[in-house]
C-alpha positions as CSV (number, residue, x, y, z in Angstrom):
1,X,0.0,0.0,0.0
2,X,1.4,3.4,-1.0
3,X,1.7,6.1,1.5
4,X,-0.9,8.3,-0.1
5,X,-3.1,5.5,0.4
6,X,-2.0,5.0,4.1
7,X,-2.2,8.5,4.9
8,X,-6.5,8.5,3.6
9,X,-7.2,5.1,5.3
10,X,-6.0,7.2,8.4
11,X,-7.6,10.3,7.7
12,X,-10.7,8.1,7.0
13,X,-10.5,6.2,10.5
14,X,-9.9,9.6,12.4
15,X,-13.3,11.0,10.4
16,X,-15.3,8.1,11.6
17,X,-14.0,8.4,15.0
18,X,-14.8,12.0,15.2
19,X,-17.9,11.4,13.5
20,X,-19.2,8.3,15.6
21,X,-18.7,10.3,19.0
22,X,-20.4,13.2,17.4
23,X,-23.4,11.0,16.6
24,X,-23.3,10.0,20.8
25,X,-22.9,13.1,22.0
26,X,-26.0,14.0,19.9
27,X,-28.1,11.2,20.9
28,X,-26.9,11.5,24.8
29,X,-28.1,15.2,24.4
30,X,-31.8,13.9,22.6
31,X,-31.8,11.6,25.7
32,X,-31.3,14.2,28.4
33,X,-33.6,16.7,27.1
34,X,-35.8,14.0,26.9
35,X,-35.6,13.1,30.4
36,X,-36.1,17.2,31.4
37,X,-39.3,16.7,29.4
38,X,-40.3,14.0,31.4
39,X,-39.4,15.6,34.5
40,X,-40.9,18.8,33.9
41,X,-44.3,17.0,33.0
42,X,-44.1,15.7,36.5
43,X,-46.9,17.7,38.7
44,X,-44.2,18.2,41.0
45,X,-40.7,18.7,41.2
46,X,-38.1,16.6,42.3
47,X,-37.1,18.7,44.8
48,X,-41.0,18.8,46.2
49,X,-41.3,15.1,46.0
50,X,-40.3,14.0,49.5
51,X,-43.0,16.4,51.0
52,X,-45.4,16.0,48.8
53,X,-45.0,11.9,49.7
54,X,-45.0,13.3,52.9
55,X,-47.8,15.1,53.3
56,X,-50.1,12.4,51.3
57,X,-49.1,9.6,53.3
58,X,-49.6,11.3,56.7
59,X,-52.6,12.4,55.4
60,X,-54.2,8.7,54.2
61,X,-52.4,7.5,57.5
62,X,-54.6,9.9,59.8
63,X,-58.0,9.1,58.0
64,X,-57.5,5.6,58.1
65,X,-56.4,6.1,61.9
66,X,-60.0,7.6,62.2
67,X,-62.3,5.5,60.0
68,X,-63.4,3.0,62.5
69,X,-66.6,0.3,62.6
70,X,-66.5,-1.4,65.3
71,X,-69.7,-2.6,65.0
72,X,-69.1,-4.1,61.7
73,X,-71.7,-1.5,59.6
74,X,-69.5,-1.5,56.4
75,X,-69.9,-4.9,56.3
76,X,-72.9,-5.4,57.1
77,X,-74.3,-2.6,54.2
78,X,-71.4,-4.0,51.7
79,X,-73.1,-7.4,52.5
80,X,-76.5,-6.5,52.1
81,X,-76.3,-4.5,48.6
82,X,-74.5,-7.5,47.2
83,X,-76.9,-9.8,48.1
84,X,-79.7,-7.6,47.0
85,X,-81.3,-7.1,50.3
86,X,-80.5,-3.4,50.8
87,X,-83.0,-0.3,51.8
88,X,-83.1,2.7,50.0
89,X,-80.9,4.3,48.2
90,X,-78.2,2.1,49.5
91,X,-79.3,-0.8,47.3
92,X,-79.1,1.4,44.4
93,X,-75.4,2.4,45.0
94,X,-73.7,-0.7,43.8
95,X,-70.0,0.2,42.4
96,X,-68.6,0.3,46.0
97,X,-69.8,-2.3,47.3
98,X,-69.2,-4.8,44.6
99,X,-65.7,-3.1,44.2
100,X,-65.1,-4.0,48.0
101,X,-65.9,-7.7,47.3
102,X,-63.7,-8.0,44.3
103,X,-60.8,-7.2,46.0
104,X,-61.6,-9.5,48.8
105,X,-61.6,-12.0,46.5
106,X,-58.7,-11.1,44.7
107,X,-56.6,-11.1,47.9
108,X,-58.8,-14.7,48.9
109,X,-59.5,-12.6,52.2
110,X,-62.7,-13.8,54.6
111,X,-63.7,-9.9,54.6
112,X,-63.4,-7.1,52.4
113,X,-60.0,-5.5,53.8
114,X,-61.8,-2.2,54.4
115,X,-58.4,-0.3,56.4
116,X,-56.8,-0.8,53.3
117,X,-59.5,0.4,50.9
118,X,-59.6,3.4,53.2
119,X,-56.2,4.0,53.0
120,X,-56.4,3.7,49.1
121,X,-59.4,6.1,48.8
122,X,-57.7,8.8,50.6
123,X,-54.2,8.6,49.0
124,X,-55.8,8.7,45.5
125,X,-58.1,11.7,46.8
126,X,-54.8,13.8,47.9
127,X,-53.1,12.6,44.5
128,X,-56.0,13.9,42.5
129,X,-56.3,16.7,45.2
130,X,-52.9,18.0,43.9
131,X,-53.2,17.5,40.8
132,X,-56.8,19.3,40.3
133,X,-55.5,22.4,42.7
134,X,-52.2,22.6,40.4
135,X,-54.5,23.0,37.6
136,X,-56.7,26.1,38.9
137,X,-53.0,27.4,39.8
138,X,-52.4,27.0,43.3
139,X,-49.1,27.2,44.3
140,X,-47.5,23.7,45.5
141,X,-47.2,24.5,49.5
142,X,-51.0,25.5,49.0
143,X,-52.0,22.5,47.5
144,X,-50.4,20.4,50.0
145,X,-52.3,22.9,52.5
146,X,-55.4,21.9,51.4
147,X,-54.5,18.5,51.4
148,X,-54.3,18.9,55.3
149,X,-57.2,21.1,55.4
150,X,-59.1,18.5,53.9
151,X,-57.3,15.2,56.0
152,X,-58.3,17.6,59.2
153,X,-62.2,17.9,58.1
154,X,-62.7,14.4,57.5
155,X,-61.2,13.5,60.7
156,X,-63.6,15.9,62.8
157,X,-66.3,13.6,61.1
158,X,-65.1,10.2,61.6
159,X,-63.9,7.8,64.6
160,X,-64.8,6.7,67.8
161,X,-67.3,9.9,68.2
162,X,-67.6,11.0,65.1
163,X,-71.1,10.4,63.4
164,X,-70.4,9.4,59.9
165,X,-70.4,5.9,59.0
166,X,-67.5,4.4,56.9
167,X,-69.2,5.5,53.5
168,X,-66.9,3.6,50.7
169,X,-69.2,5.2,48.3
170,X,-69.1,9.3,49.6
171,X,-65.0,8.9,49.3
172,X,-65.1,6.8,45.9
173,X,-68.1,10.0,45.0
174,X,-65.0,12.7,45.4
175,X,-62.9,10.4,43.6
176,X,-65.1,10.9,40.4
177,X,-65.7,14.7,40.7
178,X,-61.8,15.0,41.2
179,X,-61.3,13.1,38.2
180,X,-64.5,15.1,36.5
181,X,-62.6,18.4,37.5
182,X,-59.3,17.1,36.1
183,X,-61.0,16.4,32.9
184,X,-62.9,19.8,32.4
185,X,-59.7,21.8,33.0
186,X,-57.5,20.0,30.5
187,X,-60.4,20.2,27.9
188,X,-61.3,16.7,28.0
189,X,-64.6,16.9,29.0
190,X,-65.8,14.4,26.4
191,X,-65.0,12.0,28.9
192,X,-67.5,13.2,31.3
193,X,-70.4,11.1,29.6
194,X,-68.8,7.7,30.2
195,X,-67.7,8.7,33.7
196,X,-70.9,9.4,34.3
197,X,-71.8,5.6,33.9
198,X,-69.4,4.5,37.0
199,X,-70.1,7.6,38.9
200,X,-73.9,7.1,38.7
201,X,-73.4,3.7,39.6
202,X,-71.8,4.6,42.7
203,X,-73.7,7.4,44.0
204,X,-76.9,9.5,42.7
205,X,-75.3,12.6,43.6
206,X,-72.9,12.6,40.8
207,X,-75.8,14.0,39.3
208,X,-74.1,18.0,39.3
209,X,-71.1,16.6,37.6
210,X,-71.9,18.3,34.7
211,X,-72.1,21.1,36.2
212,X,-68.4,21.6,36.4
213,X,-68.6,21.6,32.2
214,X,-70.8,24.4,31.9
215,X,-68.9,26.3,34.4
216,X,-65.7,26.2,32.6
217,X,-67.3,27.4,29.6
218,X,-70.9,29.0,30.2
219,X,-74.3,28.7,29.0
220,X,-73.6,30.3,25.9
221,X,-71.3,27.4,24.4
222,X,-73.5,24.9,22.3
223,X,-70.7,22.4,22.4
224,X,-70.5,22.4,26.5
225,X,-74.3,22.4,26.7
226,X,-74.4,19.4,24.5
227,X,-71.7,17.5,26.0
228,X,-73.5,18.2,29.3
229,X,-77.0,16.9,28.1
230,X,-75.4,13.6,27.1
231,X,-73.8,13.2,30.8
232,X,-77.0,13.4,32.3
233,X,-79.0,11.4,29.8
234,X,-76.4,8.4,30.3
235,X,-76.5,9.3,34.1
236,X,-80.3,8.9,33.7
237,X,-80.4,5.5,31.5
238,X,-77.7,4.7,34.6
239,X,-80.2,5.2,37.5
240,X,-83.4,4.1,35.9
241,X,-81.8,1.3,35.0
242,X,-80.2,0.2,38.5
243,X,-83.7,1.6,39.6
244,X,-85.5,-1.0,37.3
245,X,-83.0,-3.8,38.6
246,X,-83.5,-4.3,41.9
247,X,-87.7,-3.1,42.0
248,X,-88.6,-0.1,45.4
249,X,-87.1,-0.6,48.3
250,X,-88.4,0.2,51.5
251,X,-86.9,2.8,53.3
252,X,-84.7,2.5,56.7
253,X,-86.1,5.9,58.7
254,X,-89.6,7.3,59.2
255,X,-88.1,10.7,59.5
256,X,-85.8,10.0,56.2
257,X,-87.3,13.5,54.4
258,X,-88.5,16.7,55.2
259,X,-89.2,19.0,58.1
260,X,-89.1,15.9,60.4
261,X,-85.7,14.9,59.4
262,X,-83.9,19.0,60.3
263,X,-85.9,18.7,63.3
264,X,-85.3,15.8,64.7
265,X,-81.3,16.9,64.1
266,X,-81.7,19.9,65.5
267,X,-82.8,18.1,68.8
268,X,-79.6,16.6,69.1
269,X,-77.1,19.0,70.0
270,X,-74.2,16.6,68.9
271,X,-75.8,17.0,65.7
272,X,-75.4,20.6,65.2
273,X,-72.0,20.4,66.9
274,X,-70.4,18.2,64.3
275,X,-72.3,19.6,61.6
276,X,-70.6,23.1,62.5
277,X,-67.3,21.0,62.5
278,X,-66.9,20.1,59.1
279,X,-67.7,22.9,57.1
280,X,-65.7,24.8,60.1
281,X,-65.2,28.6,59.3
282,X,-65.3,27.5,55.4
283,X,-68.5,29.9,54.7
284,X,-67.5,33.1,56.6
285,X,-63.7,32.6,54.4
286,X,-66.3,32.1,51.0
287,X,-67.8,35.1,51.7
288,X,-64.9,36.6,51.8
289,X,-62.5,35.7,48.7
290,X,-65.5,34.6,46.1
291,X,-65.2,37.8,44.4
292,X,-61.0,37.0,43.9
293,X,-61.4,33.8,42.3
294,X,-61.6,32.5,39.0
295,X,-65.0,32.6,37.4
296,X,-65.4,29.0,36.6
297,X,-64.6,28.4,40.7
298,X,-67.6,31.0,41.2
299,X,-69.6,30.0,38.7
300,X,-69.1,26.1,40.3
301,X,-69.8,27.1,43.7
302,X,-73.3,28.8,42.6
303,X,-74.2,25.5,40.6
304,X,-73.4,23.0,43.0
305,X,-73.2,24.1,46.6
306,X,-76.4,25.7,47.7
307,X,-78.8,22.8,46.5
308,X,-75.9,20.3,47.9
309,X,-76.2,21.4,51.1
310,X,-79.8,22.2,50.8
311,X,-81.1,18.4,50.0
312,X,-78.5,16.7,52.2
313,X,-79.8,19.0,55.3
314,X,-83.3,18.3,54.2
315,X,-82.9,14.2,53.4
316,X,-80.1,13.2,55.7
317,X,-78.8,13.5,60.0
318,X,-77.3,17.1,59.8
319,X,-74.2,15.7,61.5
320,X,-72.8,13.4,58.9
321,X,-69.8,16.0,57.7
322,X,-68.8,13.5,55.4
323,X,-72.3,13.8,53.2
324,X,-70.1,17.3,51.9
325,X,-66.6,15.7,51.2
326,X,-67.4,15.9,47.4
327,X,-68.3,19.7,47.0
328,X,-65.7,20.5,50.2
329,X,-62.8,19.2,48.2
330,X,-63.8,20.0,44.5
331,X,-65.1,24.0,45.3
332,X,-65.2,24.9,48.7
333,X,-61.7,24.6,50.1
334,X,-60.2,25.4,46.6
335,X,-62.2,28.4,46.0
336,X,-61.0,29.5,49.9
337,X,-57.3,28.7,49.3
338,X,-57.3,30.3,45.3
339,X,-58.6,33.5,47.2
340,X,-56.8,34.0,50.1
341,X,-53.5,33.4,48.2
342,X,-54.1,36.4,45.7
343,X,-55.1,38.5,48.5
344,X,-51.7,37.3,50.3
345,X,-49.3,37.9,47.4
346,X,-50.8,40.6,45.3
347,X,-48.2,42.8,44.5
348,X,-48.2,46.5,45.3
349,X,-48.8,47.6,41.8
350,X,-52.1,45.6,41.3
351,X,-53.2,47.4,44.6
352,X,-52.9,50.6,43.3
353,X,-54.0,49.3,40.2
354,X,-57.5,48.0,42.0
355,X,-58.2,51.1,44.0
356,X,-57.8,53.4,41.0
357,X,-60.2,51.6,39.1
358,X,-62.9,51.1,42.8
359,X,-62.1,54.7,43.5
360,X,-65.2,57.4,42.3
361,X,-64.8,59.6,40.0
362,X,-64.8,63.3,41.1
């Protein structure tokens, strides 16, 4: 071989080698911009993580702490909707239950393990919780504040004292709105119609779910107005046809509606005492920051609240705190939080700002 031919073998090596590490520093660069993309689609960052498991976990830990029965009532209802046997209402909220007895008889268990389905409820609640605040643009530490907030109020409801039963099917109701919530924000709200088929099946008060469509986009949008009418015509086909299934069932209180019901609650000071406990100072602080927050939070809290509370005081024992997990978690204690935080860090110029505009002209 000649040395002109040696000399462009060499060069030719010394290209490919320069060429070939090119090539991996290229695809090493792909791969870590790659990885920041995955990170930064994270609802969290890395360096929140260990409070945020923090936080959750203490949080599930507490309410599982407090969600006692003693007396075996979980069972007992879980036991009498599968079997068909259930009173009102009850019979006719079937996803729970039957969820409870699959997973007993996944894990080949004598009883539903219902510690653990507590504990499963409440971290996916604080998950969603997260997520859902971090999408009306709550800051992190806020969102883990409500998380609290929220682990605080369903403990003043539950345990040893505490007049709310184990209700599977309240904490599985929040699960859905959560996931409704999530939905609506990202502009997925297609989704809401076949949620509403689990949802319904769970509990009839998933009925204002589609609520939270047309308050993210208004009466005036034929698309949101549609989508809503589907949701509650499959909602409807749902509970006529659960309805249909298992015939009338007789109902489990005299006083169960009406006048007799608020009375007979009102009678009972405990009652009114744990009623007052878990929606806590929550109005007085609505009053106060629903004018700061966004309008689809306003527009939600108008929709849904009022007639909430309104049925569940006129149907249901007054002290029963968990009846209002669903609209505590979804508006209430976000629309509290999302208001008090602009008050707290509005900056000096949007002060001025708001009294020039608020102040009279002369």
């Amino acid at each position: 071989m000649s040395h002109y031919s040696r000399t462009a073998a060499l060069l030719g090596e010394v290209c490919l080698t320069k060429f070939g590490r090119l090539r991996a520093a290229q695809q090493t660069e792909v791969s870590r911009r790659a990885w920041r993309a995955r990170l930064d689609a994270l609802p969290f960052g890395l360096t929140e993580l260990p409070l945020f498991a923090i936080v959750v976990l203490l949080a599930s830990w507490q309410v599982t702490l407090r969600s006692y029965d003693p007396n075996g009532v979980a069972l007992m209802g879980m036991t009498n909707v599968v079997n068909g046997t259930g009173g009102d209402l009850s019979q006719y909220r079937v996803l729970s239950p039957f969820v409870a007895l699959g997973v007993q008889l996944l894990l080949g268990d004598a009883v539903p393990p219902f510690q653990m389905l507590r504990f499963a409820q409440m971290l996916i609640i604080s998950v969603l919780t997260y997520l859902y605040y971090g999408q009306l643009g709550l800051r992190p530490i806020t969102r883990l504040l409500g998380i609290c907030l929220l682990a605080g109020l369903i403990s003043l409801s539950m345990g040893i004292s505490g007049p709310s039963s184990f209700s599977l099917d309240r904490f599985d109701d929040t699960i859905f709105y959560l996931v409704a919530g999530l939905l609506v924000l990202r502009g997925q709200e297609g989704w809401i119609p076949p949620l509403m088929v689990l949802a319904v099946a769970n509990r009839e008060t998933s009925v204002f779910m589609p609520t939270l469509i047309l308050a993210r986009y208004g009466w005036q949008s034929r698309r949101a107005l549609v989508t809503a009418g589907i949701a509650w015509a499959v909602g409807a086909l749902v509970y006529l046809g659960i309805h249909t299934y298992y015939g009338p069932r007789p109902r489990v209180e005299e006083s169960y509606w009406g006048t007799a019901m608020v009375m007979r609650s009102m009678r009972m000071p405990g009652q009114v005492a744990f009623f007052l406990a878990a929606i806590n100072l929550l109005p007085a602080m609505v009053v106060l920051t629903l004018r700061d927050v966004d309008p689809f939070l306003r527009r939600l809290f108008w929709y849904v609240v009022p007639l909430w509370f309104a049925v569940h005081i006129w149907a249901a024992r007054l002290g029963e705190g968990i009846m209002y997990l669903a609209p505590t978690t979804l508006i209430i204690v976000p629309l509290v939080l999302q208001g008090l935080e602009r008050r707290l860090v509005r900056t000096p110029g949007e002060t001025a700002l708001e009294a020039g505009l608020q102040r009279p002209a002369s």
